[in-house]
N, C-alpha and C positions, 0 to 999 in steps of 0.2 A: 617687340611684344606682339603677340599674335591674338588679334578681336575677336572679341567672343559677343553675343548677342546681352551678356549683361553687362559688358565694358561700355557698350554702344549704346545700351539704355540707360547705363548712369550717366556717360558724356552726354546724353538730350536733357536729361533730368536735371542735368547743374544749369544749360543754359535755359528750358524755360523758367528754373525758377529766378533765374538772375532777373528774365524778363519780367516774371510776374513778383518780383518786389520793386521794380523801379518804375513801373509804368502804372500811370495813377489808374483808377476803375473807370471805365465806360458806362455807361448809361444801363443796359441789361444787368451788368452784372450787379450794380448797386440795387436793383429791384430785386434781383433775387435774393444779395444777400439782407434785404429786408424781409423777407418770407422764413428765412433762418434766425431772424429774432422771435420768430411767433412761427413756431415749427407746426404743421398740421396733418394730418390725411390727403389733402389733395389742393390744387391750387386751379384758380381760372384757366391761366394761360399754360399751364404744364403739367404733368404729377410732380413728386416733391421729392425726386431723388437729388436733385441740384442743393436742392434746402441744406439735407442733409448733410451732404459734402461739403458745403460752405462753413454750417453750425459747427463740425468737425473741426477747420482748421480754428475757426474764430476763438473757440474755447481753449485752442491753445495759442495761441499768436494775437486773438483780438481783432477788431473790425479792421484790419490793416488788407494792403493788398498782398500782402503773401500769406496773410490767416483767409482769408478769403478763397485764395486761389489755389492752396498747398494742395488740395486733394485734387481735385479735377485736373492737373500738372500731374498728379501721383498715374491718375486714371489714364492719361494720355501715353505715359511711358508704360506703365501696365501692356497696355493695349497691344504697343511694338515688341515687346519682351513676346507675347502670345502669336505674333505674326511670327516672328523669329523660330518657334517653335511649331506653328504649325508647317511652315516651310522643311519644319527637319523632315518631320513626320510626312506629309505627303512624299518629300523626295525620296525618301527610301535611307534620311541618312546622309547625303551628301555633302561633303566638306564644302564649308563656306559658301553653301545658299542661305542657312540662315540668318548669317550676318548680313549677306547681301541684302534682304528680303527685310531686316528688320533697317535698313539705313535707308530702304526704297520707300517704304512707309515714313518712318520720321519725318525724310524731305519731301514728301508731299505737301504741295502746295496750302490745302488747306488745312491737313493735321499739322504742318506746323506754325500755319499761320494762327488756329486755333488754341495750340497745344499749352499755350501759357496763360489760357484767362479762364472763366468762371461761365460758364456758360450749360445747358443740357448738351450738351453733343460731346461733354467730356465722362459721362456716366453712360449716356446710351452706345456711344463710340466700345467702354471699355466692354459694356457686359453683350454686346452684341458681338466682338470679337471674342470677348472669354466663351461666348454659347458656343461659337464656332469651335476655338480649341478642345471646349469640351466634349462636342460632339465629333469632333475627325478621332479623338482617343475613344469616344463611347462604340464606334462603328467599326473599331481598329480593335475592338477585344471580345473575346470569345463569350457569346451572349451568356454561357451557360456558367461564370463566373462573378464572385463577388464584386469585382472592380467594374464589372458590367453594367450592374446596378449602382453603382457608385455613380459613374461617370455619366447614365442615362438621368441620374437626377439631378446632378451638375446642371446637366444642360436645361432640364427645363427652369430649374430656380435663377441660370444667367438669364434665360429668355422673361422670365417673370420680373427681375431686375431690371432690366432694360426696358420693359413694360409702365414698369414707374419712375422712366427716366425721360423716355419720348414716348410715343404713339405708333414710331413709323416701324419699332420693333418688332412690335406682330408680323411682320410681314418676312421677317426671319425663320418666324415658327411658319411660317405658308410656303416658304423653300423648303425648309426643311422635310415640311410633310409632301412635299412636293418630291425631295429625295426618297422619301418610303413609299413611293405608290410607282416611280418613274423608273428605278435601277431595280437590277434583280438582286442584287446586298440588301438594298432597302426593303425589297417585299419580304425578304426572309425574317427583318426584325418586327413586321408588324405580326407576324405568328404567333412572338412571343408579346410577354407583359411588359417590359421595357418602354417602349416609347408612351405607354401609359400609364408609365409610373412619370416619364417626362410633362407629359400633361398636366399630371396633378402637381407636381413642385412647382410647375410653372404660373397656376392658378392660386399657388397659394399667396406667395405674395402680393398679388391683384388684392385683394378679398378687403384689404383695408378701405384701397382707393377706391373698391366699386363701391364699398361700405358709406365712403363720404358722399362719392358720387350721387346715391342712392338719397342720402339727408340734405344735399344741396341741388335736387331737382336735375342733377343730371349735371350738369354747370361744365364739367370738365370735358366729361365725353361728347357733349352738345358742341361747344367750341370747335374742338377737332374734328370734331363727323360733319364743319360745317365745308370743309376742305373736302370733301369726297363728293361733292355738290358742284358739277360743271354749271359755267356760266358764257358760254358762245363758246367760240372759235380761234384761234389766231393763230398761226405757220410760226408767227415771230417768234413766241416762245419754244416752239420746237427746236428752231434754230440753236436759241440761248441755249436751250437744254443740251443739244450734239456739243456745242463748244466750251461746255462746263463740263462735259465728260470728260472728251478729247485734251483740255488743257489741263485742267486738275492737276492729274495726278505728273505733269509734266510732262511734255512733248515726247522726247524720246522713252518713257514710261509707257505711257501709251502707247505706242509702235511695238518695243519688245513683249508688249503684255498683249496684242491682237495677234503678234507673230506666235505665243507661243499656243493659242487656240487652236491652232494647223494639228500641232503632237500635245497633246495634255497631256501631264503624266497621267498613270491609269485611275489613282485614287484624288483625282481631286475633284469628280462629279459631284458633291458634296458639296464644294465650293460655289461651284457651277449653279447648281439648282437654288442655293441659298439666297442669291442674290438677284435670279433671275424675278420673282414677283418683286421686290421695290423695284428697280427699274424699269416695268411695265409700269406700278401705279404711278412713277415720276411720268414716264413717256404720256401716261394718260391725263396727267393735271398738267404736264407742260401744252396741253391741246386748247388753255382757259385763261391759263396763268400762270407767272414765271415759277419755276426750281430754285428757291433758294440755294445758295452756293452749301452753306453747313451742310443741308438737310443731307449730302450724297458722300459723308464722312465714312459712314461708316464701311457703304462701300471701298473704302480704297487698302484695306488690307488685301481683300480679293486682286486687286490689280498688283500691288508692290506686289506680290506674291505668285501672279502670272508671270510679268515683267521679270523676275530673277528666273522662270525657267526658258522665256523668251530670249537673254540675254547668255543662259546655260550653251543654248544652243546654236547662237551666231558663229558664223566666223569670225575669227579672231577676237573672241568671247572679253580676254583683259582690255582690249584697245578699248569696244565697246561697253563696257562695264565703268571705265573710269571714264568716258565722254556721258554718259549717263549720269553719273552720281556729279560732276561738275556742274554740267546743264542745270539739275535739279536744286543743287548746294546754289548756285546764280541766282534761280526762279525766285526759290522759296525765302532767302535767307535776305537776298537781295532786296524785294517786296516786302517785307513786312521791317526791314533795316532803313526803307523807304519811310513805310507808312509810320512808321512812329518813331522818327528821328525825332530830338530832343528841341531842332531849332525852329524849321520854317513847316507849317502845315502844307499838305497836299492839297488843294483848292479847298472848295470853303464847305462844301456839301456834310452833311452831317451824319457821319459816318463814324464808328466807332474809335478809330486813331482821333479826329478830330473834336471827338465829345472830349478826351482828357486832356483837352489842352486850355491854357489861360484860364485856368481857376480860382488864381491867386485875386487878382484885384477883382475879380466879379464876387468871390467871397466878402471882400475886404466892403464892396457897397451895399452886399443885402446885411452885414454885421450894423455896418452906419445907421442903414436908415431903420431895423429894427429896434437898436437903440435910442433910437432920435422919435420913434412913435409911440415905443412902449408895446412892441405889440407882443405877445405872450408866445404865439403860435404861426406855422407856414401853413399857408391853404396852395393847393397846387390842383390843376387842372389834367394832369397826365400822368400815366406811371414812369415815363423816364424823369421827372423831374421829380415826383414822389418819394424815389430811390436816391438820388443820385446827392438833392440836400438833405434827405433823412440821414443820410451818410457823414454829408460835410458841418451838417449842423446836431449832434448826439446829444445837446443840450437841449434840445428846441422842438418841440412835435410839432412832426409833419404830417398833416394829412389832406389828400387827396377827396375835394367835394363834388365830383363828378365821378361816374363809373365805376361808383360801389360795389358791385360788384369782384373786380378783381382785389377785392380789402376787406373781403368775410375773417379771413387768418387774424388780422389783428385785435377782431373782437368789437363791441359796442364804441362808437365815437366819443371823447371823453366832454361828459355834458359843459363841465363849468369851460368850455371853449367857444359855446354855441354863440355866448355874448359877450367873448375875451375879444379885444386889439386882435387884429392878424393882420398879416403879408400876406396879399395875394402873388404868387410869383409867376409865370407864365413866360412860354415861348411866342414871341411877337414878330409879325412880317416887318420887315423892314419899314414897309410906309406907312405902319401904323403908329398912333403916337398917344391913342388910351386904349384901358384893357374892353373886345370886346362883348365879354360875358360875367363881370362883374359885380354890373347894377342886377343882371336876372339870379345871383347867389348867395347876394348880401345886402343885410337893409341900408347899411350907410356903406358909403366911398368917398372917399376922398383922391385926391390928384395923383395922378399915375407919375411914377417916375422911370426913365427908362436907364437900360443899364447893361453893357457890350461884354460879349465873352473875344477876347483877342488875342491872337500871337502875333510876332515879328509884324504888327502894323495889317493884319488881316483878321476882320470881325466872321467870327465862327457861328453865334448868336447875338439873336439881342434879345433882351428880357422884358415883359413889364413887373414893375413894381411898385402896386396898389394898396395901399395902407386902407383896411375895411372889418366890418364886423357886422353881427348878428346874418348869422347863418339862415338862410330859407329853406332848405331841404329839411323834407319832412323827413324822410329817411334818416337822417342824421339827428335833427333836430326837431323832434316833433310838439314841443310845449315852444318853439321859438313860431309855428306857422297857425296856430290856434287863434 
């Protein structure tokens, strides 16, 4: 049977989702799908297109990890289906680049290390590559036709999309305007009305979030504009930054996708420029502070996509083509076949494979002594902990009494809690052995009890758990500080 780019996208699609029903939720992702219970205009930490896709599967599946994670899986495979395509298109056509191109993306290291969970980089990832396909077809058709206009307002509504999914997406629309000022294709289309007709689709979907933005004192865009703010110097993270590239997309990827920079075909300037400003703003915050590995996701369809014409062009193109997709099938499939085997953790550090592990008996102790205090309610000190027992306890409200902030979505504190029993729950150092910000949150405390998260004989956390009540924060409780 001969592969076709949706043979290849439904073989990815059965395995993330195999992944993402057997592997319990990490820490981020149970925060967000908290944000999907109480759906809104904009969030602290992110805009709310993650929400969305969450609330999507949940309504159909339920707080489960595959109603959780279905869409964002959906968005990942999306995404390669549109690399697949965009490789036909720029080739001119050519047999079997774009399977190549879409199987070079799949085993990318972090799309498919990502490809199976709940996260923003599965929304921003799809509509940042969808603006791309949209736009190599909107630059590819004859301005003075209806599909013109079709296709120029595609792209700016994926750009707007992707707008309320990351932040780092703007910087799509700064390539791309970058390609209308930079190539003489491009100057021809700013003559016409086209690219700003792109603009306004683009802007329309924003309108909400700035809408929130706007009622919550800026709250969103303040967070993230707080990132464009240098703070010293360091070489080190440059370094990390070259070897996050370099390895990414997987060693021999990377080599065929710089080789094919020498001959580019002629229409993939477009590509080029598009990605050329985030990589700059990376290069310029890796001069402060490190390059998260996600945030350079959505980069790597531009690379799978070099890479299959770099590999076009070797000699001995098959030899190299199947030492390529091996290499990469080792990296990618090998590593995260690693990081979340079912037996022994990878060292103890707390890290997303290692947050879903050992839940059972750490469950089975906060159930005990809940029942054994009476206490009505969980108080938690941080959003991964917020999420992740709001999750495992759906009986039990949870709420977070510090950094309210990121907890506007859920609405007013529920009063008759301010002087219920609660669990304080918390993450604890090791050498500690009471909770220590308890007595400054609550008028009474009582005796901390402490409580291990473990696999195979290796403590992953350890918790405290503080039986207390009557709430001090005024914010929350304001007849309790009177």
């Amino acid at each position: 049977m001969r592969l076709s780019v949706v043979t290849i996208s439904l073989l990815f699609l059965a395995i993330h989702l195999a992944i993402a029903a057997s592997v319990p939720l990490f820490d981020d992702e149970a925060y967000y799908a908290l944000w999907a219970r109480d759906l809104a205009l904009g969030y602290y930490d992110h805009p709310p297109m993650i929400a969305y896709m969450i609330r999507m599967g949940t309504s159909l599946f339920g707080e489960t990890a595959l109603g959780i994670r279905l869409f964002p899986v959906l968005g990942f495979v999306a995404s390669g289906y549109f690399v697949g395509d965009i490789a036909r298109r720029v080739s001119g056509g050519v047999v079997g680049l774009p399977v190549l191109a879409t199987m070079l993306y799949n085993l990318n290291l972090l799309v498919f290390a990502l490809g199976s969970f709940a996260t923003p980089d599965a929304p921003s990832t799809l509509f940042w590559i969808a603006a791309l396909w949209a736009a190599v077809r909107a630059v590819s058709t004859p301005p003075d036709t209806r599909f013109a206009v079709l296709w120029w307002i595609c792209t700016g509504l994926f750009i707007g999309f992707g707008g309320l999914s990351k932040f780092t997406n703007a910087f799509l629309a700064f390539g791309l305007l970058a390609y209308l000022i930079a190539t003489p294709k491009g100057r021809a289309y700013l003559l016409t009305g086209l690219p700003y007709m792109a603009v306004t689709a683009a802007i329309l979907p924003l309108l909400p979030y700035l809408f929130w933005n706007l009622q919550n004192d800026w709250l969103g865009l303040e967070r993230q504009g707080a990132r464009l703010v240098a703070s010293g110097f360091s070489p080190r993270y440059l370094g990390e930054y070259a070897a996050l590239l370099l390895l990414a997309p997987t060693p021999l990827v990377t080599w065929f996708a710089f080789r094919a920079l020498k001959a580019p075909p002629k229409d993939c300037a477009l590509l080029i420029w598009s990605s050329i400003p985030l990589l700059l703003y990376f290069t310029y915050h890796a001069t402060h502070a490190p390059v998260q590995a996600n945030w350079i996701v959505p980069l790597q369809a531009c690379v799978a996509i070099a890479a299959t014409f770099g590999l076009a062009q070797a000699q001995s193109p098959q030899l190299w083509i199947k030492a390529t997709l091996a290499g990469a099938l080792l990296l990618s499939v090998g590593s995260v076949a690693t990081a979340f085997n079912p037996a022994t953790p990878i060292g103890t550090a707390d890290n997303p494979p290692n947050q879903t592990r050992g839940w059972s008996a750490t469950q089975d102790a906060v159930t005990d002594l809940l029942q054994e205090t009476g206490a009505r309610w969980v108080a938690t000190t941080d959003y991964a902990r917020t999420g992740s027992l709001a999750l495992r306890f759906p009986q039990m409200p949870v709420w977070s009494v510090i950094e309210l902030q990121r907890y506007g979505f859920r609405g007013a504190f529920p009063t008759e809690l301010c002087t219920a029993p609660g669990l304080l729950i918390e993450r604890a150092r090791r050498s500690e052995t009471i909770s220590r910000v308890a007595a400054s949150l609550f008028e009474t405390v009582e005796a901390t009890q402490a409580a291990m998260r473990t696999q195979d004989e290796v403590t992953l956390m350890q918790y405290h758990l503080t039986p207390v009540s009557g709430v001090k924060s005024r914010d929350l409780c304001p007849k309790n500080a009177q």
